[in-house]
Structure formats: C-alpha cells, structure tokens
N, C-alpha and C positions, 0 to 999 in steps of 0.2 A: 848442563845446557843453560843457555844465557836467558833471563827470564820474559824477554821478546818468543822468545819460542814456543817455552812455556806456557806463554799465553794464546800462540796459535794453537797446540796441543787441545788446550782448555773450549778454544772456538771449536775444534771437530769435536771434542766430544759433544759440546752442545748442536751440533748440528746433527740431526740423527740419518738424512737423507743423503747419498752420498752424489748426486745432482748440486745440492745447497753447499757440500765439502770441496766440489771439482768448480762451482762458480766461487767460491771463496779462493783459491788457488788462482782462480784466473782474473778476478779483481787485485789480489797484492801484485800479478802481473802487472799488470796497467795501469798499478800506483808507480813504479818504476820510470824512470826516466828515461828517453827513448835512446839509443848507441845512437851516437854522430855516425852517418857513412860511412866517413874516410877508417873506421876503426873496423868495419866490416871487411876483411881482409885474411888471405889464406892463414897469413899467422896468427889470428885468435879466432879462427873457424875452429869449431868442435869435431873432431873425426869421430864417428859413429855413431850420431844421431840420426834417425831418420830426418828431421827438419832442421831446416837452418839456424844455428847455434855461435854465437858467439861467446866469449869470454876475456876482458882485457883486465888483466891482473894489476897494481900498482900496489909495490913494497915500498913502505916507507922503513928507511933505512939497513941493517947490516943485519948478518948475523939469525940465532935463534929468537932474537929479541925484535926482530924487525917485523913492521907488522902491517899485514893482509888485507888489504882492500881488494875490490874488484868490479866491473861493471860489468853487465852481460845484455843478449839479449836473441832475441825468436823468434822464426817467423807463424812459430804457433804459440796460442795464445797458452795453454794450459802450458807450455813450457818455461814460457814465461813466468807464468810463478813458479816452477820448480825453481826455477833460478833467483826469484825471490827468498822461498825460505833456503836458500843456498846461501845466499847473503846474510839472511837471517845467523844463520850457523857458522859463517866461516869468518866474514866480515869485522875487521875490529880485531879481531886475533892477533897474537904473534902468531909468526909461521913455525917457532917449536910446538906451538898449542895447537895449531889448525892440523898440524899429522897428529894430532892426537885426537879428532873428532872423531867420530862415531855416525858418518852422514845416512848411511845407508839403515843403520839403525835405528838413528833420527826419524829417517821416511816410516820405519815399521811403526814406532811409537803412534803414526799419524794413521794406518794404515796404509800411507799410500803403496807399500813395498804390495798388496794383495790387489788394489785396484788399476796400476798403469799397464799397459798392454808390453806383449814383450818388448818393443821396438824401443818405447819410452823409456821403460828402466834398464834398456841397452842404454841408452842415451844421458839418462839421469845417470849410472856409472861415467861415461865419458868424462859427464861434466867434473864429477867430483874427483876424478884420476887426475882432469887435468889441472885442477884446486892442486890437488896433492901433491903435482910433479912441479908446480910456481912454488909452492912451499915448502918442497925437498929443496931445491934449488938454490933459493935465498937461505937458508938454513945453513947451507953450507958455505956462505961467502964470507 
C-alpha cells in the first residue's frame, strides 16, 4: 500500500471514536474537487449504489503500463470519501497494478469493511468492480 494510505491507516488508529473515523472520511470527501456536471452522466454513473455515484476514469496511455487516474464523486457525503481513499489506493497506478490491489481489504485494514451498512458496502463494491473493469480494459489494449 502506498504510504498516503498508510498514513490514513495510522489517523483511525489514532482516532478511537468511530464518529471522529466517519468525520474524517467525510472531510478527505470535501477535500475533493467537485465532478463538473456535464460528467454526471448515465456513463460514469455507478450501478448499485444506493446514492448517486459517479466515477470518470482517465488512462493515460496503452497497455499494462498505462496508468489510472480517476475523478469521482456523491451525492452523499460519507461516500464521498469512500471515493477518496479509493483514489488514495488506486490513483497513480498502472492498470497492471490497480487489478492487483487489494481494495476491499484495504477498507478492512481501516475497519471500515465492519462499520458501513449493507447498502454502502454494496456500493463501495460497485465502485471498486468498476475501478477494476477501467483497468481490465486498458490492460488489454
């Protein structure tokens, strides 16, 4: 894990409240830059979140070598930082390396896999399947 993570990691442990864990999550939300409109659209809508979800992918260049950015974003706010430390994790990668993250396991590291409701971590899947299907994809070209 990249040492941006890391250091989130190191913030929940020192937060022992998990109010102080879910406002931290939803401050890296709103450190984010807000999706322009016109990007809000059926093609980078998330299917199976409960709340509005976006996701717009940008490969920079070919191949396993080519590599993963992305911008997202929620109309709920705690998802909003899901999709923070999402970036945190996937962001900057090649897309050989991003099918090799470990996102869900990531979240357990955090605890958050034992605190979101089921809806959420239906959702938090979504998002990270559809990380995974942008960078099956480019992977292969």
């Amino acid at each position: 894990m990249s040492e941006t993570f890391e250091d989130i990691v190191e913030t929940f442990e020192f937060l022992d409240d998990w109010e102080d864990r879910y406002r931290h999550v939803i401050e890296m939300g709103r450190a984010m830059p807000p999706l322009n409109d016109v990007l809000k659209v059926s093609a980078t809508k998330v299917d199976g979140c409960a709340s509005q979800v976006w996701i717009v992918p940008k490969i920079d260049g070919a191949g396993p070598q080519a590599v993963l950015n992305f911008d997202g974003e929620s109309d709920a706010m705690i998802v909003n930082g899901l999709i923070a430390i999402l970036k945190v994790l996937y962001a900057g990668n090649t897309v050989e390396k991003a099918l090799e993250i470990d996102a869900l396991g990531a979240f357990a590291r955090l605890g958050l896999d034992q605190h979101l409701s089921a809806q959420r971590s239906n959702g938090l899947r979504a998002m990270i399947e559809r990380l995974r299907a942008v960078s099956q994809a480019a992977n292969q070209t």
